[in-house]
N, C-alpha and C positions, 0 to 999 in steps of 0.2 A: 621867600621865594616869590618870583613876583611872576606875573600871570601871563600868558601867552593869550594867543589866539583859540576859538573855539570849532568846532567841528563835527558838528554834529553834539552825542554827547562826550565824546572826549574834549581833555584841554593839556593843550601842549606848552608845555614851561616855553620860557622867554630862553631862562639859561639854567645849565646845570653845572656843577662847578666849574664857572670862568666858560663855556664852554658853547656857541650857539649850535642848536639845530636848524642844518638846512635842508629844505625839501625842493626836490625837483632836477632841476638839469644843475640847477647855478651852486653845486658845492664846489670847492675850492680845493684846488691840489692838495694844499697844506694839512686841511681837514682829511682828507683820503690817508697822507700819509703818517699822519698822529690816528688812526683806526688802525692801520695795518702793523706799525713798529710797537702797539700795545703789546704787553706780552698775552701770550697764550694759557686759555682754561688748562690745566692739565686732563687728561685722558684717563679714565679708570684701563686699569690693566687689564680687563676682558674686552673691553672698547677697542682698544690695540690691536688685541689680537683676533679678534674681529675682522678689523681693518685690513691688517695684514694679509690675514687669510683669505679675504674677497680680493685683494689687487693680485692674485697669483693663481692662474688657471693650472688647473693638473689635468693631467692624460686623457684621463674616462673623459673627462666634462666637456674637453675637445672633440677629444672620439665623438661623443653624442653629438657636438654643434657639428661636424661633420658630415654625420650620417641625415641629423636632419635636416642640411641645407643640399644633400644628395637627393634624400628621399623628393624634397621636395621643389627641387629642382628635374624630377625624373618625371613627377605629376602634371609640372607645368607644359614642358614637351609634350607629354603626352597628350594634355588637353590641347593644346593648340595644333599639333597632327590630327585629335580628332574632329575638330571643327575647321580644320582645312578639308578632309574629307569630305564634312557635311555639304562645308561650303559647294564643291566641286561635285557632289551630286546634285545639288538644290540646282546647279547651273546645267547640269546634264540634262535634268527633268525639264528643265525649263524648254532645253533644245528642243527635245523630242516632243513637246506638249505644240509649241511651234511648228515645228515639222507636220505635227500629227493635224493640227489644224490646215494647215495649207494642203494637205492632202485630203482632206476631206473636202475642201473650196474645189480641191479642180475634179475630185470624182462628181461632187454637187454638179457643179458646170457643165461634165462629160455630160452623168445624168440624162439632164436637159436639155442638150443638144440633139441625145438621141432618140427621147421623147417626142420634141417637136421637127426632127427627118423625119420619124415614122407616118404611113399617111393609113388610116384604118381603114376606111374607104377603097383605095387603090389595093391592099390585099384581099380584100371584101369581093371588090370587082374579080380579080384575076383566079380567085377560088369558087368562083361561080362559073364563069363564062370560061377561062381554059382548062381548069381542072376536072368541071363536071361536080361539083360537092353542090350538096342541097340544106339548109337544116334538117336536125334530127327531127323525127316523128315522135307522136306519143310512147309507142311500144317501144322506141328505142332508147331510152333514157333509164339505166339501171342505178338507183342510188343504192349504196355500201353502206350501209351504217358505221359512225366512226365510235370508235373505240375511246377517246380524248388523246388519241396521240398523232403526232403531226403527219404522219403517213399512212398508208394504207397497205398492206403487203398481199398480192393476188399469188394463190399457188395454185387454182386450178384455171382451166379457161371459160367465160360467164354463158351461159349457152342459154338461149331463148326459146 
């Protein structure tokens, strides 16, 4: 037998009876069709029926590929309804968060406009001099003790 090429630690014969091995793209029809018209290993009899019995689907087994490409075909709608949901709320919130900003800009804005109309001074004046109002005096200054809560509830009238 005479010796091939090496490959690592294998070593691949030159030839085996009469017969070259060829590796890669470049085998030749001829060789393809002296592999396939070899005859065949024979098949143990439970091999067979093996074989046999896998190429042929029954009922149940359908049934079941059935129900589980319903089941899971029902999942997938579902999830993708419920992340179109989500989607279409996340866009909703967004509106509103939007909205909710620009109305705050223009109450800020009002705000300040009405801030700087107002003149302290000029009510000052006219609650003096047309109305007659004077500051309060000592005696007249009654503080309430508060309670911690934001208002104060009078049930009688404060008499001096």
């Amino acid at each position: 037998m005479a010796t091939g090429r090496t490959t690592g630690r294998r070593q691949y014969p030159a030839s085996v009876s009469g017969s070259r091995y060829v590796q890669g793209t470049a085998v030749r029809r001829e060789d393809i069709r002296r592999q396939l018209d070899a005859p065949k290993k024979q098949l143990s009899h439970t091999t067979r029926k093996n074989r046999e019995r896998a190429r042929h689907m029954n009922f149940a087994y359908v049934l079941f590929l059935t129900m589980a490409m319903a089941v899971t075909g029902f999942v997938l709608i579902h999830y993708i309804q419920m992340e179109s949901s989500i989607t279409t709320s996340v866009k909703a919130v967004a509106a509103k968060e939007s909205e909710l900003n620009a109305l705050k800009t223009e109450n800020d804005e009002a705000l300040s406009r009405i801030e700087t109309s107002i003149d302290l001074e000029e009510i000052r004046r006219i609650a003096i001099t047309e109305l007659g109002m004077t500051y309060a005096g000592e005696g007249q200054i009654v503080e309430i003790p508060s309670e911690g809560s934001d208002y104060v509830r009078q049930y009688a009238d404060i008499e001096q």
